[in-house]
C-alpha positions as CSV (number, residue, x, y, z in Angstrom):
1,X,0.0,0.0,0.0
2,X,0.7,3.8,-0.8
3,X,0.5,6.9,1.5
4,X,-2.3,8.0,-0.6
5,X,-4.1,4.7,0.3
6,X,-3.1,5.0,4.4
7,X,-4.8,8.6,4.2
8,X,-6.9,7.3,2.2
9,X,-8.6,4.7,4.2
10,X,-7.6,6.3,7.0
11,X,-10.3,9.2,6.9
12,X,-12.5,6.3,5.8
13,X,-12.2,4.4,8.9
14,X,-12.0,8.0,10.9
15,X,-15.9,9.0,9.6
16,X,-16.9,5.1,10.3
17,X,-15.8,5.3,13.6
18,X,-17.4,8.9,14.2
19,X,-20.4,7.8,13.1
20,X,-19.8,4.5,15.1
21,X,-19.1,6.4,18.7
22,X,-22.6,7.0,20.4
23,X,-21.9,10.6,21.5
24,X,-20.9,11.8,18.0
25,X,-23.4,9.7,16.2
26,X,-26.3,11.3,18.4
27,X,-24.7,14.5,17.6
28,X,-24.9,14.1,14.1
29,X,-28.0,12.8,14.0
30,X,-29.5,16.5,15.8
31,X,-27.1,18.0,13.3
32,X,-28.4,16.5,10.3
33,X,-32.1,17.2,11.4
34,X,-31.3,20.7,12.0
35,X,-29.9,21.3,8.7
36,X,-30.3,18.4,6.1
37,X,-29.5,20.7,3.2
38,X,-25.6,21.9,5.1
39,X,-25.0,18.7,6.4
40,X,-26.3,16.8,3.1
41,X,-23.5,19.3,0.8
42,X,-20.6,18.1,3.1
43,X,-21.3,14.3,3.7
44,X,-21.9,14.3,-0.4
45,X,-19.2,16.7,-1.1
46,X,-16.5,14.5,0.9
47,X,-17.7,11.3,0.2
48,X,-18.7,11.0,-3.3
49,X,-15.1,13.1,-3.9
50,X,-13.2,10.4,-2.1
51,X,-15.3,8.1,-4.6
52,X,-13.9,10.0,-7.4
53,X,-10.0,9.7,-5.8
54,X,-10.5,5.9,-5.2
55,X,-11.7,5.6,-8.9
56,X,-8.6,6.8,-10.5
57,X,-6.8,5.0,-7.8
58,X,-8.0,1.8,-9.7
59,X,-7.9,2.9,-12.9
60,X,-4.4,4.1,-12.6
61,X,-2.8,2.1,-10.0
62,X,-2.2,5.7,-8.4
63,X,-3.8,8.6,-6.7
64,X,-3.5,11.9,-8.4
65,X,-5.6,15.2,-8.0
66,X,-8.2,15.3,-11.3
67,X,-8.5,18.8,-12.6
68,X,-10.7,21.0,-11.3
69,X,-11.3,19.2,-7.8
70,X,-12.6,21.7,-5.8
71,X,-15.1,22.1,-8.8
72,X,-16.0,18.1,-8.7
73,X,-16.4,18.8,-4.7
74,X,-18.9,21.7,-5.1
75,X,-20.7,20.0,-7.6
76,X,-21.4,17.2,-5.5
77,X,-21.8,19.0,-2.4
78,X,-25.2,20.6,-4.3
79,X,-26.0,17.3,-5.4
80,X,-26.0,16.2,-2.1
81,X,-29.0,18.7,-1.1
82,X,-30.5,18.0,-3.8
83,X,-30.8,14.4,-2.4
84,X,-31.9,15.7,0.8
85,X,-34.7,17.0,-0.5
86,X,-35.8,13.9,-3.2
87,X,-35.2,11.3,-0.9
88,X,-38.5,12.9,1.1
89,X,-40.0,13.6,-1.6
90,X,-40.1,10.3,-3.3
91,X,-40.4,8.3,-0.2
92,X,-43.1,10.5,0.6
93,X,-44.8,10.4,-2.8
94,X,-44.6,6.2,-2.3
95,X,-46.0,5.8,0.4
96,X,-48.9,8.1,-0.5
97,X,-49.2,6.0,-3.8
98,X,-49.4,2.9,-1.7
99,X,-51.7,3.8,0.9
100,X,-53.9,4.6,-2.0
101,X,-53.8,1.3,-3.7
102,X,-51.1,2.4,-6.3
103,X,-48.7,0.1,-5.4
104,X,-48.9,-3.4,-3.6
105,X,-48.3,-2.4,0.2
106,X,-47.6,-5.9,1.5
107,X,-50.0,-5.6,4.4
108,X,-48.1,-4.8,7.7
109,X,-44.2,-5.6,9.6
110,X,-41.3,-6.4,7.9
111,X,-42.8,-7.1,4.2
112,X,-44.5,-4.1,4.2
113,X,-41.6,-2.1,5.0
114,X,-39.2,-3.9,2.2
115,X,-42.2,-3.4,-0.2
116,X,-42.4,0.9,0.3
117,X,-38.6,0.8,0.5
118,X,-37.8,-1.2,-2.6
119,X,-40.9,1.0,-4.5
120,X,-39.5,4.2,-3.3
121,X,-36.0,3.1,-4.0
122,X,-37.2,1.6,-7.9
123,X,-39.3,4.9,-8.7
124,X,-36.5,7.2,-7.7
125,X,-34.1,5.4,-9.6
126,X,-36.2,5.0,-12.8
127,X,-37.3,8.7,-13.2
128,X,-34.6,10.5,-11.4
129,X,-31.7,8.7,-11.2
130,X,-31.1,9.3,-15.4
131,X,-31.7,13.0,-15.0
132,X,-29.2,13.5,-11.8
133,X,-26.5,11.3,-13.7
134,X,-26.6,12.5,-17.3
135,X,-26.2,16.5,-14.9
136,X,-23.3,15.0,-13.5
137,X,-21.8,14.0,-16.4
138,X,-22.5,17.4,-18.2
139,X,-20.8,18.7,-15.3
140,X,-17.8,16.8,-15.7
141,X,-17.2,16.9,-18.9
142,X,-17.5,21.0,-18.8
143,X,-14.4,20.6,-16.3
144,X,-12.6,17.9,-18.2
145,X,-12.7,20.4,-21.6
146,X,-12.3,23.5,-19.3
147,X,-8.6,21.8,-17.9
148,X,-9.9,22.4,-14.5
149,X,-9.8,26.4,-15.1
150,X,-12.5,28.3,-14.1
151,X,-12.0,30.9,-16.8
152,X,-12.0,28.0,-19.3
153,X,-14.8,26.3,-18.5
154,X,-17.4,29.3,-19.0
155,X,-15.9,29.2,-22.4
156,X,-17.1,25.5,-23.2
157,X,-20.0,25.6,-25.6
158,X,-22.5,23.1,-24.8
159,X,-22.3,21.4,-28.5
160,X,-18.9,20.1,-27.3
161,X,-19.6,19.0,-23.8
162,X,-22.9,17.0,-25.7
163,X,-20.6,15.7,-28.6
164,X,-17.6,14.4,-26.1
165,X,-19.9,12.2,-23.6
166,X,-20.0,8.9,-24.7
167,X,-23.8,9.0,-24.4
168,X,-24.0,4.9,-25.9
169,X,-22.1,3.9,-23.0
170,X,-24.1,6.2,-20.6
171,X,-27.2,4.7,-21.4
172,X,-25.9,1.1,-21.9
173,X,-24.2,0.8,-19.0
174,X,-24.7,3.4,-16.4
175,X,-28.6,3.6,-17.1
176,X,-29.2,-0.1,-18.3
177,X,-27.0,-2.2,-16.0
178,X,-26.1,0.2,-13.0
179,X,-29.3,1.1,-12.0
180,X,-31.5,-1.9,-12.0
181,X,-28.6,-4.2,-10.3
182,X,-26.6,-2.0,-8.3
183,X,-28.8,1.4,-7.6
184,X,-32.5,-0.1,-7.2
185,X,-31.1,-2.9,-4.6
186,X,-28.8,-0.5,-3.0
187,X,-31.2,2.4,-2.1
188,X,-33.8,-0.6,-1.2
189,X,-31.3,-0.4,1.6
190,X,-31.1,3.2,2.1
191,X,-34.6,3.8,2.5
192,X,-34.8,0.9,5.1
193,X,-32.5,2.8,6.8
194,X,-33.8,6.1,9.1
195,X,-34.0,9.1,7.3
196,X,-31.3,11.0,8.7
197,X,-28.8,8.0,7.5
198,X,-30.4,8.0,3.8
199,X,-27.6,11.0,2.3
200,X,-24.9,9.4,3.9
201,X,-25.7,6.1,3.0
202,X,-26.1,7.1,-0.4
203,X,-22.8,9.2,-0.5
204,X,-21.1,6.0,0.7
205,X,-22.7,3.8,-2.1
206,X,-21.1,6.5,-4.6
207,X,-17.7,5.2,-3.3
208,X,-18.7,1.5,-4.2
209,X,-19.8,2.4,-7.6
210,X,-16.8,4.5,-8.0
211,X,-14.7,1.6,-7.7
212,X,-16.8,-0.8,-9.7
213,X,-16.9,1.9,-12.7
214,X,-12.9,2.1,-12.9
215,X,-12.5,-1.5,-12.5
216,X,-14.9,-2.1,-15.6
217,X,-12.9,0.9,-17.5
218,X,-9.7,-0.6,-16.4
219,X,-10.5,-4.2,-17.6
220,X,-11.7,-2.9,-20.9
221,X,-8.7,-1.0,-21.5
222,X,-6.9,-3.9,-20.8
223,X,-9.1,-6.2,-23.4
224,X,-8.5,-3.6,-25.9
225,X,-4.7,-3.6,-25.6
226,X,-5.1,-7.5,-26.0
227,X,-7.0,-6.9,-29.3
């Protein structure tokens, strides 16, 4: 192992163990309460970031700043409220659907609850999910053609952000295969999980898929160099 991979999981295991520790756990459970949208722009913002670090540190064998980090860490950071507020509103929305009929409720107990979570989890995925993603990848792209440079990447015209993403494999891949077998189970999860834990659970997830994404890049690049 690396130094980058001993600070690495280091601050992993640091947050773990914060959140771990009653004290600070109940602390940031009132915290989080108090203000989902702050607290929901840092646990994204640090999180899904270290996602991003851990990526190219499989890709590349390596970790290495990516242009325009503290751009990428913004940029998640608003993501993140935004997930504070539609994780509400479509677990909300569910479980009005269901107590109307909508949607099979499972009667009552346990069923019940996987039902709602996996039906909240499925309907966020399926209509929001694409949207949220095909943002994020605008976003990056902007700061991949903009070097990182804030005065550069104002001057990106849209037709070449649109033209550089690789919108086959967004859809067949991200949209077909990530989110029916790793998003829909995964946030079945979350939304098992209290509220106040959804954000971060989610923001952890981003580190998982991280890794699975620039493991599948890596192995393709390797397949290619075969051919």
């Amino acid at each position: 192992m690396k130094k980058g991979d001993f600070l690495w999981w280091g601050l992993l295991l640091s947050i773990v163990a914060f959140l771990l520790y009653p004290s600070t756990r109940e602390g940031f459970v009132a915290v989080t309460k108090a203000h989902p949208y702050i607290m929901g722009f840092i646990k994204v913002g640090i999180l899904a970031t270290m996602g991003e670090l851990m990526a190219i540190r499989i890709a590349s064998g390596d970790f290495s700043k990516p242009k325009g980090l503290i751009y990428r860490f913004v940029i998640w950071g608003l993501l993140g409220m935004l997930f504070a507020l539609m994780f509400d509103v479509f677990a909300m929305g569910t479980a009005g659907a269901i107590k109307k009929g909508l949607l099979p409720s499972g009667g009552e107990g346990t069923l019940h609850n996987i039902l709602t979570a996996f039906f909240t989890s499925a309907v966020m995925n399926l209509f929001f999910a694409p949207t949220f993603m095909a943002f994020h990848r605008v976003t990056d792209t902007y700061i991949d053609l903009g070097e990182g440079k804030l005065s550069s990447i104002v001057k990106v015209p849209l037709s070449s952000v649109v033209d550089k993403i690789d919108w086959r494999g967004f859809i067949g891949f991200v949209i077909l295969k990530t989110v029916p077998l790793f998003w829909i189970p995964a946030h079945t999860i979350t939304f098992i999980l209290p509220g106040e834990y959804r954000v971060l659970m989610a923001a952890f997830l981003s580190i998982a898929l991280g890794g699975i994404m620039a493991a599948t890049k890596k192995s393709k690049g390797k397949e290619a160099a075969r051919g």
